[in-house]
N, C-alpha and C positions, 0 to 999 in steps of 0.2 A: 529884647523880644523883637520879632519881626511878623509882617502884616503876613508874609509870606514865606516856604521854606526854601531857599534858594538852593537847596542843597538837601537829598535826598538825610530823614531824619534820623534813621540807625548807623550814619557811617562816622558821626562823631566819637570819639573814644572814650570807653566807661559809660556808655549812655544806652546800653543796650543787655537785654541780658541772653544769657546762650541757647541758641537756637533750638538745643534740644528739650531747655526748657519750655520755651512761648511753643514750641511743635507738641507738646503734650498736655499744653493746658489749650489750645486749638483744638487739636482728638477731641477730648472729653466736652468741650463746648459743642462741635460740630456732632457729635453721638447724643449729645442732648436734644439737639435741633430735629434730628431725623427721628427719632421716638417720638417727640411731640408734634411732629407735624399736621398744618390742618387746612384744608380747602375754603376758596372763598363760595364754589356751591354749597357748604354744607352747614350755612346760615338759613335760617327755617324763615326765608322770603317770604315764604308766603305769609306770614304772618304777622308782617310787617304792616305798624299801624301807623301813619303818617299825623293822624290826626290828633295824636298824641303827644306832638312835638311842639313846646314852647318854641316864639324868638330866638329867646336866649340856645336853647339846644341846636336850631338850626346853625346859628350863628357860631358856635362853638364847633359845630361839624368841621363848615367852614373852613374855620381856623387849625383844626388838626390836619383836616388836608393838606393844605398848603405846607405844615409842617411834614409833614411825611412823605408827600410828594418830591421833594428835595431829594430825594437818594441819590438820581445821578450826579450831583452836586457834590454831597457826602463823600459819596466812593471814590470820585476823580477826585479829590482833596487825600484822599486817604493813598490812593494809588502814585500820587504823584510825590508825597511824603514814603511812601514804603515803596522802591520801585522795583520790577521782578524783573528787568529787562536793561542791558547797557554792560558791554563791556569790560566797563569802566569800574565796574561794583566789584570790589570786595568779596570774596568767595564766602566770610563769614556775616558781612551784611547782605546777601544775595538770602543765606541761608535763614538768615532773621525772618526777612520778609515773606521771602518763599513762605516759611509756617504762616505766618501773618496773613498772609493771603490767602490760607486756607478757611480761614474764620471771616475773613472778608467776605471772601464770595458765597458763603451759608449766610451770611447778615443781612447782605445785601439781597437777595432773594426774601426774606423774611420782611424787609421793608419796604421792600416793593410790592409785597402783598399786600400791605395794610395800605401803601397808597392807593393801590388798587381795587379794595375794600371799602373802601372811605368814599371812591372816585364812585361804584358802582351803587353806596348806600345815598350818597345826593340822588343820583338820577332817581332811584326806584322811591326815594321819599317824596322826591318832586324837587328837592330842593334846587337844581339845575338843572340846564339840558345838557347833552353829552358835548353839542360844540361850544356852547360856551363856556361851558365847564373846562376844555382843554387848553381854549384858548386864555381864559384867566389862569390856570395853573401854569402854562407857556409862559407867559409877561412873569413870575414870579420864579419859575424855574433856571429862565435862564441866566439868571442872576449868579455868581460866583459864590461860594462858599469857604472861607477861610478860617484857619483859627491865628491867635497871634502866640504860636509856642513856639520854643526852638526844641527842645528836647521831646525825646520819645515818650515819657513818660508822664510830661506834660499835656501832648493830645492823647492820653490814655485816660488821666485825670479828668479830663474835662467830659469824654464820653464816659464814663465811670459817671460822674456826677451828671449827665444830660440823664441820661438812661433811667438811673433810678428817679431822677424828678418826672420822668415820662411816664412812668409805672405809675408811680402815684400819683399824677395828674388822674390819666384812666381810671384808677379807681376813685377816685373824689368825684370825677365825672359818672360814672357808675353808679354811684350812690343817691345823685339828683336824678339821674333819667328815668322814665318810667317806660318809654318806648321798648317792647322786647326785644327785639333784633336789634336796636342800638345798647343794649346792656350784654345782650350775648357778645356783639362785639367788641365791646370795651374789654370785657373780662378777657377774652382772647389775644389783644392790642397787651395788655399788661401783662399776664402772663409770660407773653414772645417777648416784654422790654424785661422782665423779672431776668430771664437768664443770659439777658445781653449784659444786662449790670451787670450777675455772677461773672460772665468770663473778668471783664472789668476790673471787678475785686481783688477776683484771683491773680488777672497781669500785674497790676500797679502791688500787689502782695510782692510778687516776686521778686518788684523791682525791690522794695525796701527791705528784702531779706538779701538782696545781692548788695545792697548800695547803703545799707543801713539809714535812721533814721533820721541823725544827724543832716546827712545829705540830700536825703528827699524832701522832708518836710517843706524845708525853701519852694521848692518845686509847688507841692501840693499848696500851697499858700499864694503864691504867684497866679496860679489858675482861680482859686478861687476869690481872688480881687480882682481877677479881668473879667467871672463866668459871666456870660449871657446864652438865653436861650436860643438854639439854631433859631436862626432868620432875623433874629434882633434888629438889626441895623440894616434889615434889606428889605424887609416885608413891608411894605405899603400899607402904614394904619398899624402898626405891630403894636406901639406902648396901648392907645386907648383901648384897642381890640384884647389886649393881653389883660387890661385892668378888668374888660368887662367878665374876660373868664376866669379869674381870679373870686370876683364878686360872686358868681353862679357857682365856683366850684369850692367855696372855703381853698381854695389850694394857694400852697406858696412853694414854688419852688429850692427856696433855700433849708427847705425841711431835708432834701436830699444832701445837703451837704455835713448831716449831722451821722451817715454812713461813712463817709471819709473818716469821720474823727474815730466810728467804733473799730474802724479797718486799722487807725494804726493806733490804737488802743492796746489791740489783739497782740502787736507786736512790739510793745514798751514792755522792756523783760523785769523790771520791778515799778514798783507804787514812786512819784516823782521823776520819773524819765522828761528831764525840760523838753524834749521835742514833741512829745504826746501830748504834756499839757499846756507847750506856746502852740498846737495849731487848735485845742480844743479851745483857750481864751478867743482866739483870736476867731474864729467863728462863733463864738458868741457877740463879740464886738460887729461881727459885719449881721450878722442877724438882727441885730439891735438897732439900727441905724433904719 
């Protein structure tokens, strides 16, 4: 593994799959996105009760910000692993990414909303003001954002499993709130992460109908002994701040690693397939701990 990818991630060989496949399972994500799309006016502000808001919820606000504000962070990580530009590319990994990029840039809009969601529900709750609010989000923004994979299908994994832990975070958070615009909001946050996972599914699917199961699983197994949640290791306060939302939200994120196991479940073509049931042991061992 490496902290970083020196070297653009689709152009290693066998580690990618055909471009006219990730470009139609892209279509059908990005036609999802444009169907459900939704305005940050068209949260019923005015109804918005501040006084309704524990500590704890404010506190929690907080802390999704900061995680979602991160996008530009995200995207140049993702950009610079999948690159659309150079020469030097490969006409069939130009073409990988090329698709790739099209899902990119629908995503990246969809979570820059919710930072931007999140940025305008502190101001109107009181929670901050708008300059210092920029400027604490600055000091944590410009912080670098990495994963440690070398393969492609390894940073698919790991937003495969961020994604759905962020859906259900949202709705665990949904379930305590009682503020109504912060619940309208949740529901909408989860939602938009609900069919970030589906594409998710569907890529890392493909890989292990292309690459079979035998050779993936290592993969899927690797990720999930290194996973941590975006900002882990950058965010300032992240372990006790993350306990205390843990606490408020019953949530655990390794509940989403228990989608991995039914994803290659789906594709163990009989009852005892060792690769289905060494990654399902083997997340229970790490859940366990």
């Amino acid at each position: 593994m490496t902290e970083n990818l020196p070297e653009s991630a689709a152009q290693r060989p066998g580690r990618f799959i055909a471009p006219e496949e990730i470009g139609a399972l892209t279509r059908k994500a990005v036609s999802r996105a444009e169907a459900r799309q939704w305005s940050i006016d068209e949260l019923p502000w005015a109804t918005l009760r501040p006084e309704e808001l524990t500590e704890t919820d404010r506190s929690v606000v907080r802390f999704i910000t900061f995680i979602e504000d991160h996008i530009p962070g995200y995207l140049t990580y993702f950009l610079d692993a999948f690159p659309v530009s150079g020469e030097d590319l490969a006409i069939e990994e130009f073409c990988f990414n090329r698709e790739y990029f099209r899902f990119l840039i629908s995503w990246a809009n969809e979570e820059e909303r919710h930072a931007s969601v999140l940025t305008r529900y502190q101001i109107e709750a009181g929670i901050s003001s708008p300059e210092a609010l920029m400027r604490e989000l600055a000091e944590e923004g410009r912080k670098k954002f990495a994963l440690p994979y070398e393969n492609p299908v390894q940073a698919f994994t790991y937003t495969l499993v961020q994604e759905k832990a962020t859906q259900l975070f949202y709705q665990r958070f949904k379930a305590v709130a009682t503020e109504p615009v912060l619940r309208d909001l949740l529901h909408r946050l989860a939602r938009d992460e609900a069919r970030h996972f589906a594409f998710y599914t569907e890529l890392v699917g493909a890989y292990i109908k292309r690459h079979g199961l035998a050779a993936t699983v290592p993969d899927l197994k690797d990720v999930l002994s290194t996973f941590r949640m975006p900002l882990a290791d950058t965010l300032n306060g992240y372990w006790r701040w993350s306990l205390n939302v843990i606490d408020a939200t019953s949530y655990d994120h390794t509940e989403a690693y228990e989608a991995l196991v039914r994803l290659v479940n789906d594709f163990a073509t009989s009852r005892g397939n060792a690769s289905a049931e060494d990654l399902a042991e083997f997340v229970d061992r790490i859940r366990g701990i």
